[in-house]
LOVEXMI-341162 format. One record per residue: residue in one letter; x, y, z of N, C-alpha, C in turn. Coordinates in nm, 2 decimals. Each point is the difference from the previous one (the first is absolute). Layout:
BEGIN
   residu    neast   nnorth      nup   caeast   canorth     caup    ceast   cnorth      cup
        A        X        Y        Z        X         Y        Z        X        Y        Z
...
***
This chain:
BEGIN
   residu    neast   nnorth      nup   caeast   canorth     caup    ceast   cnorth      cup
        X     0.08    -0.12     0.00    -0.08      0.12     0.00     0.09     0.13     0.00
        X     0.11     0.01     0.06     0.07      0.11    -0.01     0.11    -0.03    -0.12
        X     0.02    -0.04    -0.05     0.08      0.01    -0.12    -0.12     0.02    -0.13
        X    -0.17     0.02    -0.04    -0.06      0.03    -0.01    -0.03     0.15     0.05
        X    -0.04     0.03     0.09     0.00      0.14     0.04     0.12     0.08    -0.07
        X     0.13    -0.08     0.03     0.09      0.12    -0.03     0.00    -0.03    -0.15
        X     0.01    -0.05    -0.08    -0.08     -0.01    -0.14    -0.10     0.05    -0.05
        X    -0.12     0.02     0.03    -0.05      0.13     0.00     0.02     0.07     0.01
        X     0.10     0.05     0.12     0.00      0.13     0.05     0.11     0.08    -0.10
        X     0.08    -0.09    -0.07     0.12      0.02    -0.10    -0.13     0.06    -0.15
        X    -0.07    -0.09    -0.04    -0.08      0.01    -0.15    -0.08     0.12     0.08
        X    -0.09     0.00     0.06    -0.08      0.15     0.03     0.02     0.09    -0.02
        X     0.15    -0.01     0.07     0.11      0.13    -0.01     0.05     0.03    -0.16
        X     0.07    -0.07    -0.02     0.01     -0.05    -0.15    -0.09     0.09    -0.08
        X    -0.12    -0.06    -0.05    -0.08      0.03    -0.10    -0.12     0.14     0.07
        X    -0.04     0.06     0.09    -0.03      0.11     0.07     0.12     0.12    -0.07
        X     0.15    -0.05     0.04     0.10      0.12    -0.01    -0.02     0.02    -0.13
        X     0.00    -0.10    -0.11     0.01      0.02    -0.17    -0.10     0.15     0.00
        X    -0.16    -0.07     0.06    -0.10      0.15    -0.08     0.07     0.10     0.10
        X     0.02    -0.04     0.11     0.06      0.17     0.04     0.09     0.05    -0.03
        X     0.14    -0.05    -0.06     0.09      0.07    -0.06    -0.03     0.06    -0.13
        X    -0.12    -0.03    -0.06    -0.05      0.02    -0.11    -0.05     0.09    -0.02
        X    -0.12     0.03     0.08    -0.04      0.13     0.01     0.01     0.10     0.11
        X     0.10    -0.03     0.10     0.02      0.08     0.07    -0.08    -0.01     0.16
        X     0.00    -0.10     0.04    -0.08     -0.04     0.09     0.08    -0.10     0.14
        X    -0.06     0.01     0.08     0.09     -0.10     0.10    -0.08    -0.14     0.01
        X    -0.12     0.01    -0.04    -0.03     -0.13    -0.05    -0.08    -0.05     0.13
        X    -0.02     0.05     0.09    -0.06     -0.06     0.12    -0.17    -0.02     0.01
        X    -0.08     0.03    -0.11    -0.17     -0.03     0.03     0.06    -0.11    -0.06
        X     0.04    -0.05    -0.06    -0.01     -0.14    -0.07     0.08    -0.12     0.08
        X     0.13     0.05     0.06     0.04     -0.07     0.12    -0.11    -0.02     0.11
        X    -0.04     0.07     0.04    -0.12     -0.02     0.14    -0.04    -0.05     0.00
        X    -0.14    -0.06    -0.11    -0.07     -0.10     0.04     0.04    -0.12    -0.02
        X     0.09    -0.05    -0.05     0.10     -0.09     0.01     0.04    -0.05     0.16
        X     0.07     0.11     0.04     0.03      0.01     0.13    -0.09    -0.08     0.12
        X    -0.09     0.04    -0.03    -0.14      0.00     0.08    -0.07    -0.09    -0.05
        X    -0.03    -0.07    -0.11    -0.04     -0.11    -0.02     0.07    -0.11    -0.04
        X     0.07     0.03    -0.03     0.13     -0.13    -0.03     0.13    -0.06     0.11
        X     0.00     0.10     0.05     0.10      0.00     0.07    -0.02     0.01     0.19
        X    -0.20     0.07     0.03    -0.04     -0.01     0.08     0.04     0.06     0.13
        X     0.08     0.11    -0.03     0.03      0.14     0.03    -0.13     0.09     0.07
        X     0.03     0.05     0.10    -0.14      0.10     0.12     0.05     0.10    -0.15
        X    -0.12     0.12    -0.02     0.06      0.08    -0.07     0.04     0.13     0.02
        X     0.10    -0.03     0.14     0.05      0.12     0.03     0.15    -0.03     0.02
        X     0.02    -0.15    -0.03     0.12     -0.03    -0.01     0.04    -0.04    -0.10
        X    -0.11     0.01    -0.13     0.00     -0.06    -0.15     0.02     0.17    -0.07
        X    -0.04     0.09     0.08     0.07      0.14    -0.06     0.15     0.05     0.06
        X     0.02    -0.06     0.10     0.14      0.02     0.05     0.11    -0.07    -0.08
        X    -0.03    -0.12    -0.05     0.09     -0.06    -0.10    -0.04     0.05    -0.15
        X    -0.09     0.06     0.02    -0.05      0.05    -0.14     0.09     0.09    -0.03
        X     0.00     0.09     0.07     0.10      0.14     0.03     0.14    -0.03    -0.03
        X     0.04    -0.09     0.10     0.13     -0.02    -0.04     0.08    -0.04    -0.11
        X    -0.11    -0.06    -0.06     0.04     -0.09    -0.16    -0.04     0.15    -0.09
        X    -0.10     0.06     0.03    -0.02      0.14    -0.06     0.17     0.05    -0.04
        X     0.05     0.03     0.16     0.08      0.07    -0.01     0.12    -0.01    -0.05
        X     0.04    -0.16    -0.05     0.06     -0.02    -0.09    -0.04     0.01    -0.14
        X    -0.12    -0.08    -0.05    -0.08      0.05    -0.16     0.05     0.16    -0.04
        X    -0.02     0.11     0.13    -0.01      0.12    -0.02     0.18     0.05    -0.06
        X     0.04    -0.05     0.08     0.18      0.03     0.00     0.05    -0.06    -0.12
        X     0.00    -0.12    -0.01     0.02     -0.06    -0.13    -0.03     0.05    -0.13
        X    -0.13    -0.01    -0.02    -0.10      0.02    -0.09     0.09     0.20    -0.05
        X    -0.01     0.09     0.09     0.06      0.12    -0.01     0.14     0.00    -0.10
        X     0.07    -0.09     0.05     0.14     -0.01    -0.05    -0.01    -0.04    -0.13
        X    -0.03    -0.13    -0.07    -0.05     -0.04    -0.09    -0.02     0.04    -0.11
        X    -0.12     0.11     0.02    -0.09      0.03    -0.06     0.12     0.14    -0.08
        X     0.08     0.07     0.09     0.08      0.09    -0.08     0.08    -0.04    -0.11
        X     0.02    -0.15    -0.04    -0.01     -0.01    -0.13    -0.12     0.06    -0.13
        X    -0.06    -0.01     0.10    -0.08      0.06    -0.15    -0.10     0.17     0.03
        X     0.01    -0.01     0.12    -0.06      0.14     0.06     0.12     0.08     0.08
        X     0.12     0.04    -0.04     0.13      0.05     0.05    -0.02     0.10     0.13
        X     0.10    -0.01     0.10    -0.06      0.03     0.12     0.01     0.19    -0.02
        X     0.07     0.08    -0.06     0.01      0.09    -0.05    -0.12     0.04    -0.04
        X    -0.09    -0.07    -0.09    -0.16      0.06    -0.01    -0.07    -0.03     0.08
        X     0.02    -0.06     0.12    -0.09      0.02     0.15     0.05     0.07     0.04
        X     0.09     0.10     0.00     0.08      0.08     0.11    -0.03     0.09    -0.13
        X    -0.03     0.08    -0.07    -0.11      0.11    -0.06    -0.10     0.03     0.07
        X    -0.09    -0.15     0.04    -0.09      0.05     0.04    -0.05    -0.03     0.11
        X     0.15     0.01     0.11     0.00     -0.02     0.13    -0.14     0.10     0.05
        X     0.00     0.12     0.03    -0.18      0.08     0.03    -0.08    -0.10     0.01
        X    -0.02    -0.05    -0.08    -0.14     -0.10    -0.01    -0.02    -0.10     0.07
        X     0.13    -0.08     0.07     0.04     -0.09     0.09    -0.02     0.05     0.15
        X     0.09     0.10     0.03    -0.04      0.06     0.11    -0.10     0.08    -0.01
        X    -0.06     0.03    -0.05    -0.15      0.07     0.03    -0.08    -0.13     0.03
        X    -0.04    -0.09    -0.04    -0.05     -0.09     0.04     0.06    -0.05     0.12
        X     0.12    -0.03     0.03     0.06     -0.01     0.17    -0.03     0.02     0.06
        X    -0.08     0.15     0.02     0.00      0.11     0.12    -0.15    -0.10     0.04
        X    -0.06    -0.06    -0.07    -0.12     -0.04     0.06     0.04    -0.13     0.00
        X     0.05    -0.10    -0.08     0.00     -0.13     0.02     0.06    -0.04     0.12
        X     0.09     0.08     0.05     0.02     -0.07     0.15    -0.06     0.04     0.10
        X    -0.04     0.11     0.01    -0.11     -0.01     0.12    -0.09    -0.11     0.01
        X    -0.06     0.01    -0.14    -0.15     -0.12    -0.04     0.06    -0.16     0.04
        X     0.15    -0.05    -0.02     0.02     -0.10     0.05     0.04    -0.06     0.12
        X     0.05     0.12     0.04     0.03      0.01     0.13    -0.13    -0.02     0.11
        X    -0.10     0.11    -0.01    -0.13      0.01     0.08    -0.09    -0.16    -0.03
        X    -0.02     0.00    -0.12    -0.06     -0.16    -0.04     0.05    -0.12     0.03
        X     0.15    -0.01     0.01     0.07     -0.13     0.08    -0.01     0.01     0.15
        X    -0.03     0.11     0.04    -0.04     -0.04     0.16    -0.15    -0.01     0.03
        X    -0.11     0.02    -0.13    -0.10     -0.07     0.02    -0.02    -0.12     0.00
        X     0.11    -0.06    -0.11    -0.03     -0.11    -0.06     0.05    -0.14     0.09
        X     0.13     0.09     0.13    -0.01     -0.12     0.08    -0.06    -0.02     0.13
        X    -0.15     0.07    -0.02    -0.09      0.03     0.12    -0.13    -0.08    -0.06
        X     0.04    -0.05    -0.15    -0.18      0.03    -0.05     0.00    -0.17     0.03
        X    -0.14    -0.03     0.01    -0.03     -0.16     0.02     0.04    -0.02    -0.17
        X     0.03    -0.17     0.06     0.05     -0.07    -0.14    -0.10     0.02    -0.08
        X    -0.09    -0.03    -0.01    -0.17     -0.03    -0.06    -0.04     0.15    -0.07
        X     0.00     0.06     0.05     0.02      0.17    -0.08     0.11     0.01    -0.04
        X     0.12    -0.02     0.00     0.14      0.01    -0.06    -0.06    -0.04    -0.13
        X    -0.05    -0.08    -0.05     0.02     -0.12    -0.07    -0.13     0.07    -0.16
        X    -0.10     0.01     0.09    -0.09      0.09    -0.12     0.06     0.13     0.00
        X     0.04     0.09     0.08     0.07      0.10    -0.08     0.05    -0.04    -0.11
        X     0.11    -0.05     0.00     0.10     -0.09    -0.08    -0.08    -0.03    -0.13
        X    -0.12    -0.06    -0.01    -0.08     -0.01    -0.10     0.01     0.08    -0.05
        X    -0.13     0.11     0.08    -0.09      0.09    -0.06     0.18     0.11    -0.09
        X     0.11     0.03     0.03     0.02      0.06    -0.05     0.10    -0.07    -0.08
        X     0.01    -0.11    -0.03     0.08     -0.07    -0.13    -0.17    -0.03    -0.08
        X    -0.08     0.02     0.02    -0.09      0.02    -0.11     0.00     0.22    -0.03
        X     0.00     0.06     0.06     0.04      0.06     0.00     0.11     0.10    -0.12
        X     0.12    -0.07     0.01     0.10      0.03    -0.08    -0.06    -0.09    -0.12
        X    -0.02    -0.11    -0.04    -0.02     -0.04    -0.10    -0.14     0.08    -0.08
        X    -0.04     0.10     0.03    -0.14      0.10    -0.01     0.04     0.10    -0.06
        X     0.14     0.03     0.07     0.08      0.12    -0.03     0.12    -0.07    -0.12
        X     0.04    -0.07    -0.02     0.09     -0.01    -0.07    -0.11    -0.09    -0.16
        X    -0.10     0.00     0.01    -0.08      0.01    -0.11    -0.05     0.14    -0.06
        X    -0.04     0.06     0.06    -0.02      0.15    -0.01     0.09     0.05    -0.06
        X     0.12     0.00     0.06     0.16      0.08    -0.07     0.00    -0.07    -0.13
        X     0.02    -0.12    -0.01     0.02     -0.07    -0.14    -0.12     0.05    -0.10
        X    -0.14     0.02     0.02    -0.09     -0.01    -0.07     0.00     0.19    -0.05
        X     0.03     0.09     0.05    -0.01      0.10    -0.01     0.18     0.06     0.02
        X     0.07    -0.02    -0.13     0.14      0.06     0.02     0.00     0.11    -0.03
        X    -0.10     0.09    -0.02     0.06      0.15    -0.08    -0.07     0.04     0.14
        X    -0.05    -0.04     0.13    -0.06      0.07     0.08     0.13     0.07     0.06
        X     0.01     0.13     0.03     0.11      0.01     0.14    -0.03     0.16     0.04
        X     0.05    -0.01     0.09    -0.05      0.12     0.09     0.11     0.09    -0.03
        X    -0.04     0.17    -0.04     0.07      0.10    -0.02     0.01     0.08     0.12
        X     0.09    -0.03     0.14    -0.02      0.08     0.06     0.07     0.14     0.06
        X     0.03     0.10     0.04     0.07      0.09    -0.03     0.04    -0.02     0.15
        X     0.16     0.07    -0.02     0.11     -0.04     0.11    -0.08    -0.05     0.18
        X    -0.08     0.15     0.01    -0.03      0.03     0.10    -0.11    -0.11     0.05
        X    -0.04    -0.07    -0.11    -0.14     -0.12     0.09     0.12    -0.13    -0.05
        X     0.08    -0.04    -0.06     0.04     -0.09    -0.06     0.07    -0.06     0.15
        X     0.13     0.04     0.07     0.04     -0.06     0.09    -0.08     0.00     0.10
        X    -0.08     0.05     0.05    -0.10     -0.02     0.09    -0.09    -0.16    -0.03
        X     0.01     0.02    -0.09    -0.11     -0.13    -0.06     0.12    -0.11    -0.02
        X     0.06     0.03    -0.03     0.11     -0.09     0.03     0.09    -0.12     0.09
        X    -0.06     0.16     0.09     0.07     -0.04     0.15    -0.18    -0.12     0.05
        X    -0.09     0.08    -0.01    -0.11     -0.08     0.03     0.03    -0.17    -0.03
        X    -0.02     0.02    -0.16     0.05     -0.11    -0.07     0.09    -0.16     0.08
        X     0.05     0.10     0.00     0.19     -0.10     0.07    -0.05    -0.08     0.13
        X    -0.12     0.09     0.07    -0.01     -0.05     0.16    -0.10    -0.08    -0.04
        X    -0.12     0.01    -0.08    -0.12     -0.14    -0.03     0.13    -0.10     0.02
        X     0.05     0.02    -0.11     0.06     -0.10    -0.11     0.14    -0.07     0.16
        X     0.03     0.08     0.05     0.11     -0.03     0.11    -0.12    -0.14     0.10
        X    -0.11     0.06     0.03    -0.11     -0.05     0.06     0.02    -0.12    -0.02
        X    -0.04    -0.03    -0.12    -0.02     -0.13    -0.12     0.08    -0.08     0.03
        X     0.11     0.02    -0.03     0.13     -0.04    -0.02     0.05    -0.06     0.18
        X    -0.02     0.05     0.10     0.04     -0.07     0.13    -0.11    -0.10     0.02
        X    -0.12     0.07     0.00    -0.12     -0.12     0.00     0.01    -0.13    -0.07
        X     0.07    -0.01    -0.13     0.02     -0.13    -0.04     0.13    -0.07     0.05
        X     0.10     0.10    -0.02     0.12     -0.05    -0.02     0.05     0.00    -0.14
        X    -0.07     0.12    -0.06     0.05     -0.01    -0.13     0.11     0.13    -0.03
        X     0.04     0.00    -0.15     0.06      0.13    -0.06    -0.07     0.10    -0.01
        X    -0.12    -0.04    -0.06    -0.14      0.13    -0.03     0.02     0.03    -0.17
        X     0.06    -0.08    -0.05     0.05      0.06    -0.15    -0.12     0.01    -0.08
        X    -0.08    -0.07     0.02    -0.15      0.01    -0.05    -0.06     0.12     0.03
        X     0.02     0.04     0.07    -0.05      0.15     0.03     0.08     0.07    -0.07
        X     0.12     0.02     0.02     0.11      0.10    -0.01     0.02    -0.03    -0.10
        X     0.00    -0.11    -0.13     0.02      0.04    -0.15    -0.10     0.09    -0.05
        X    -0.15    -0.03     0.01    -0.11      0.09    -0.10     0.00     0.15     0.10
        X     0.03     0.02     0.15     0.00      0.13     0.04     0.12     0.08    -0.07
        X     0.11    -0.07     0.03     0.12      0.06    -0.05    -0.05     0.04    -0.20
        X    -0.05    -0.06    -0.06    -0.04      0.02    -0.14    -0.09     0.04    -0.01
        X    -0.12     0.06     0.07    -0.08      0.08    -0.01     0.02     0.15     0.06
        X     0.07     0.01     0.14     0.01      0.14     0.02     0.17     0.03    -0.04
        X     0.10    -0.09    -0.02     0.12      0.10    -0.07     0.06    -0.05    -0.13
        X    -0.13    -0.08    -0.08     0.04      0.02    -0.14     0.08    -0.14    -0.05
        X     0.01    -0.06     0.07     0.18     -0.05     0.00    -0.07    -0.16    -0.12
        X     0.09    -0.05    -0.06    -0.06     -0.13    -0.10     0.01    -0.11     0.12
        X    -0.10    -0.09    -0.03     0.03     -0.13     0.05     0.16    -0.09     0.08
        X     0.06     0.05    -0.06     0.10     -0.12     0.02     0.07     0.09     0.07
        X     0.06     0.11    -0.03     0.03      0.11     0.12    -0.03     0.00     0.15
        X    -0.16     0.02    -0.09    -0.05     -0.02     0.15    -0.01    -0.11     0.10
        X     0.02    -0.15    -0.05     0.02     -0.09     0.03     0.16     0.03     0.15
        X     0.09     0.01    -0.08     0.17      0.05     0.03    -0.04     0.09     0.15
        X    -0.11     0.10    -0.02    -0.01      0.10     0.09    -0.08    -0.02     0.10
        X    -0.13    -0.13     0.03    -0.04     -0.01     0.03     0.10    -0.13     0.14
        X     0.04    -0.03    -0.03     0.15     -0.06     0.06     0.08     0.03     0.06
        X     0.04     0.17    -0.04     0.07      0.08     0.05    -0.09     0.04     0.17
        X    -0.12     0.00    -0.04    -0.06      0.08     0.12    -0.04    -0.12     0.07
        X    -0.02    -0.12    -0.05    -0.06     -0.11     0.09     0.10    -0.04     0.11
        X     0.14     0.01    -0.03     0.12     -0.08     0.04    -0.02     0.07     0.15
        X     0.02     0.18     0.06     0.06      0.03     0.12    -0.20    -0.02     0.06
        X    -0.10     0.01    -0.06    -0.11      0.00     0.06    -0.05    -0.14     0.03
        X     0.07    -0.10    -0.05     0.00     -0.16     0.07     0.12     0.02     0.10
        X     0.09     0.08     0.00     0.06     -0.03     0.11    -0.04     0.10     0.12
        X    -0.07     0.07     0.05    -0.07      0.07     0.09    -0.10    -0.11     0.02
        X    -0.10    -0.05    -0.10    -0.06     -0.09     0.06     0.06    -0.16     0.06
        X     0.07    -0.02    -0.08     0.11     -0.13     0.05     0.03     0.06     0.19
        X     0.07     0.12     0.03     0.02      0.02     0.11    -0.05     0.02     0.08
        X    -0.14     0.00     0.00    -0.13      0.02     0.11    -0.04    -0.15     0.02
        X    -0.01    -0.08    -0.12    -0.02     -0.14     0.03     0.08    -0.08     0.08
        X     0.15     0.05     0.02     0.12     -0.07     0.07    -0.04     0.05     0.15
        X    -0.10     0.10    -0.04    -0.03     -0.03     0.24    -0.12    -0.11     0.04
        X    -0.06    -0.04    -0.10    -0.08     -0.11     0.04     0.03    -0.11    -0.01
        X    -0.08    -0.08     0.06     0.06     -0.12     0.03     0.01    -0.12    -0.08
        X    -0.10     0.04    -0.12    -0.06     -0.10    -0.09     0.16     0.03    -0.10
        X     0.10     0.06    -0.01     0.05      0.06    -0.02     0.16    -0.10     0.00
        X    -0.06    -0.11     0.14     0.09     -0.15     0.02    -0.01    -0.08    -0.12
        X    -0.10     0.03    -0.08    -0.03     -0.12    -0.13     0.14    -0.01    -0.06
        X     0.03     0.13    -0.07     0.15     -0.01    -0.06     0.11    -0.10     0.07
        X     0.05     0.00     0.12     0.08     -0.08     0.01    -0.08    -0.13     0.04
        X    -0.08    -0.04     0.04    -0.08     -0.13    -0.01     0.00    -0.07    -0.14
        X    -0.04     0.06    -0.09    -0.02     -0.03    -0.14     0.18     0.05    -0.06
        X     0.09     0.02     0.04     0.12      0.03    -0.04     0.06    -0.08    -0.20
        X    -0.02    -0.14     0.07     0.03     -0.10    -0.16    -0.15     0.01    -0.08
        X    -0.09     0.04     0.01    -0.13      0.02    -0.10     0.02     0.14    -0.06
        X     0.06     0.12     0.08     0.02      0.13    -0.07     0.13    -0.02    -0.06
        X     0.13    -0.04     0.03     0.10     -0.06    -0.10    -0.04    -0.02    -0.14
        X    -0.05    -0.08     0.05    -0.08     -0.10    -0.18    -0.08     0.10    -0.10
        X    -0.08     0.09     0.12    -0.08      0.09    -0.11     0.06     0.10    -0.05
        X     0.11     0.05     0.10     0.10      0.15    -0.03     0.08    -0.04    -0.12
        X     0.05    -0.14    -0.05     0.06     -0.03    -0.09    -0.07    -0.02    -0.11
        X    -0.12    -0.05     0.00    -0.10     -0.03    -0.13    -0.03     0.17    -0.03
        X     0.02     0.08     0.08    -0.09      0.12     0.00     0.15     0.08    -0.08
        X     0.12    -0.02     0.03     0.09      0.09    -0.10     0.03    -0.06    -0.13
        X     0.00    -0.13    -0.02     0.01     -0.05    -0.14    -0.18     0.06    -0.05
        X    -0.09    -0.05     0.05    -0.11      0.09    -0.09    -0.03     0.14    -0.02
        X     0.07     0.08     0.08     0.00      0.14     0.01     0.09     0.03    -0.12
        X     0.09    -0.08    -0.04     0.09      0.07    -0.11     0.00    -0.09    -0.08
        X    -0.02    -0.07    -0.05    -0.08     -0.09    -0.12    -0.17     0.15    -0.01
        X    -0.07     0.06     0.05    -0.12      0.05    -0.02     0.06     0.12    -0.03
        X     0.08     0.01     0.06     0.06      0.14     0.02     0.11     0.08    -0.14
        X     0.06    -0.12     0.01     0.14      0.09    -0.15    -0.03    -0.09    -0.07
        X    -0.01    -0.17    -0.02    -0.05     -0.02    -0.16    -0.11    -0.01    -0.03
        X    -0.11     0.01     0.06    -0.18      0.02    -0.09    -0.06     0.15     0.02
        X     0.10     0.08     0.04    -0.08      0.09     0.06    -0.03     0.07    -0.22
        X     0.10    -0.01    -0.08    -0.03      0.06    -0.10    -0.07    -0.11    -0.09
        X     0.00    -0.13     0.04    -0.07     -0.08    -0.12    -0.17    -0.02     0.03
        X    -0.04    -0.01     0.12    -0.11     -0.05     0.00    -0.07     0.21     0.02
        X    -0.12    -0.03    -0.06    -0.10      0.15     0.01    -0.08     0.00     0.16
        X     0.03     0.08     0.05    -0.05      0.05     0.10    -0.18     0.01     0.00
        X    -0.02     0.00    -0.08    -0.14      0.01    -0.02    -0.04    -0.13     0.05
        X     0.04    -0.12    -0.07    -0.02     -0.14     0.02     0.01    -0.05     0.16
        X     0.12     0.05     0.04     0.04     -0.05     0.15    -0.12     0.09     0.09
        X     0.00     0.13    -0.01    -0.06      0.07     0.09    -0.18    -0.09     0.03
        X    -0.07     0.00    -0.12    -0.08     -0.06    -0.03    -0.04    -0.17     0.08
        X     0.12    -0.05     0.01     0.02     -0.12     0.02     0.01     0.00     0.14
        X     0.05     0.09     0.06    -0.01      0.07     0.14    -0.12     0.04     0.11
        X    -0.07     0.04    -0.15    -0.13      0.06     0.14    -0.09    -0.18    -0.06
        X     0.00    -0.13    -0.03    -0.05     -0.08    -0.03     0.08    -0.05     0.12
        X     0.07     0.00     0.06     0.12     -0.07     0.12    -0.08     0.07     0.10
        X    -0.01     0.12     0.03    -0.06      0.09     0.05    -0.16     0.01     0.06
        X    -0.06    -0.05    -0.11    -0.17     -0.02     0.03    -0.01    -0.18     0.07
        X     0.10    -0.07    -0.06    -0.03     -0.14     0.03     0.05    -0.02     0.14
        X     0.11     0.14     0.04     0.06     -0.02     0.13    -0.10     0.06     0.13
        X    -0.03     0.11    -0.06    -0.10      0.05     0.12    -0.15    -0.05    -0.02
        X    -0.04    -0.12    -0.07    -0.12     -0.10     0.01     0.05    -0.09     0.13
        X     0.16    -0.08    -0.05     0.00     -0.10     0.09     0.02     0.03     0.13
        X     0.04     0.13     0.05     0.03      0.07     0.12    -0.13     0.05     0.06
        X    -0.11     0.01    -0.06    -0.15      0.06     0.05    -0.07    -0.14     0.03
        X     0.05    -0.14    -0.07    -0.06     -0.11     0.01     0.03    -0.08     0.10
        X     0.12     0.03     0.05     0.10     -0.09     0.07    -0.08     0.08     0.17
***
C-alpha cells in the first residue's frame, strides 16, 4: 500500500505540474480532490500539502517558462505584479487563519463552490476576449489592489496559486496576452503562497508535512519534471485555448465530486 501511495503521489504530481507549467498555474484544484478522495486526506491537511507542492509547481514552472516568456519581459511589467501584491497578501494571510478554524465539513464545500466558481470565470474570459476593462490610473490600482486580496483569499483557502483568477484579471484590467500573463500570474502567486504557507506552519495540522515526509518526496519530484516538460517544451506547441478549456472540464467535474463526497 505505501509503495502505491508514493506512486501516486509521484504520477499526480507528474501530470497536474504538466497543465500547470503550461498555463501558468500551480495546479492545486486538480491535486485536491485527489488528495481527499484518493489518498483520504482531512481537507485541511490535503490543502497544506496542496500548498506545498504549489509552491514548488510555482517556482519551477517560473524558471522554465523564461525560455519562452524571458524574465526581462516580466520585469517591464513588474507594476502589475505588485499592484496586485498590495492585496494578495493581506487576503491570504487573513483567509489562512480562517481556514485553520473552519470545521472540515464547511472547508470542504467552500472548496467546491469556488472551483466551480473559477471554472465560470475562466469560461467567461475565453468566451468573450475582446472584453477588457479601460481603467484610468486613479481607479485602476485601487481595483487592483481589491483584485489581488479576493484572489489572495482564494488562493490560501484552497491551497492554491490562484492563477485562474490572476491570468483573465491580469488580461482584462492591464491588457497583457495570455501567455504573459500566465509568466505573471506566477510571479505574484509565488511570495503570496508564501505568507500563506507561513500562517499554516503555526497550526497544528501543519504536522502532516513531516508525517507524510516520503509521499511529499515522490510528489515534489513528479511535480518538477511535469512543471518543465509543461513549462519550456509544450508551453509553445500545444494552444492555450485547448488546455484552458480542458481545465474548467477538470474543474466542473472536481467541484461536483467535492459537493458529493
Amino acid at each position: 500500500m505505501l509503495k502505491y501511495c508514493q506512486a501516486g503521489a509521484f504520477l499526480l504530481g507528474f501530470f497536474v505540474s504538466i497543465i500547470g507549467g503550461l498555463v501558468g498555474l500551480g495546479g492545486a484544484e486538480f491535486r485536491l480532490p485527489f488528495l481527499i478522495k484518493l489518498f483520504g486526506f482531512a481537507p485541511l491537511e490535503a490543502v497544506i500539502i496542496n500548498k506545498a507542492t504549489s509552491l514548488v509547481v510555482v517556482s519551477s514552472s517560473l524558471v522554465s517558462r523564461t525560455a519562452v516568456i524571458p524574465f526581462s519581459e516580466m520585469m517591464k511589467n513588474l507594476p502589475v505584479a505588485l499592484n496586485l501584491l498590495t492585496g494578495s497578501i493581506l487576503g491570504a494571510w487573513l483567509a489562512a487563519d480562517w481556514a485553520t478554524k473552519v470545521r472540515a465539513k464547511i472547508l470542504q464545500r467552500v472548496i467546491a463552490v469556488v472551483l466551480l466558481f473559477i471554472a465560470i470565470v475562466l469560461v467567461l474570459e475565453r468566451s468573450f476576449p475582446l472584453l477588457r476593462l479601460d481603467l484610468p490610473s486613479i481607479l485602476l490600482y485601487p481595483v487592483g489592489a481589491l483584485a489581488g486580496f479576493l484572489i489572495g483569499v482564494v488562493a490560501a483557502l484552497l491551497g492554491v496559486a490562484g492563477g485562474e483568477l490572476l491570468i483573465p484579471t491580469i488580461t482584462l484590467l492591464y491588457h497583457l496576452d495570455v501567455k504573459l500573463a500566465g509568466s505573471m500570474s506566477l510571479l505574484v502567486s509565488l511570495p503570496t503562497m508564501l505568507f500563506a504557507f507561513a500562517r499554516y506552519s503555526r497550526d497544528r495540522s501543519f504536522l502532516v508535512l513531516r508525517e507524510k515526509v516520503r509521499f511529499m518526496l515522490f510528489m515534489v519530484f513528479g511535480s518538477l519534471l511535469g512543471s518543465f516538460l509543461g513549462g519550456s517544451l509544450l508551453l509553445e506547441v500545444i494552444p492555450q485555448e485547448g488546455i484552458l478549456m480542458l481545465l474548467v472540464l477538470i474543474l466542473l467535474i472536481s467541484s461536483y465530486k467535492l459537493l458529493k463526497h
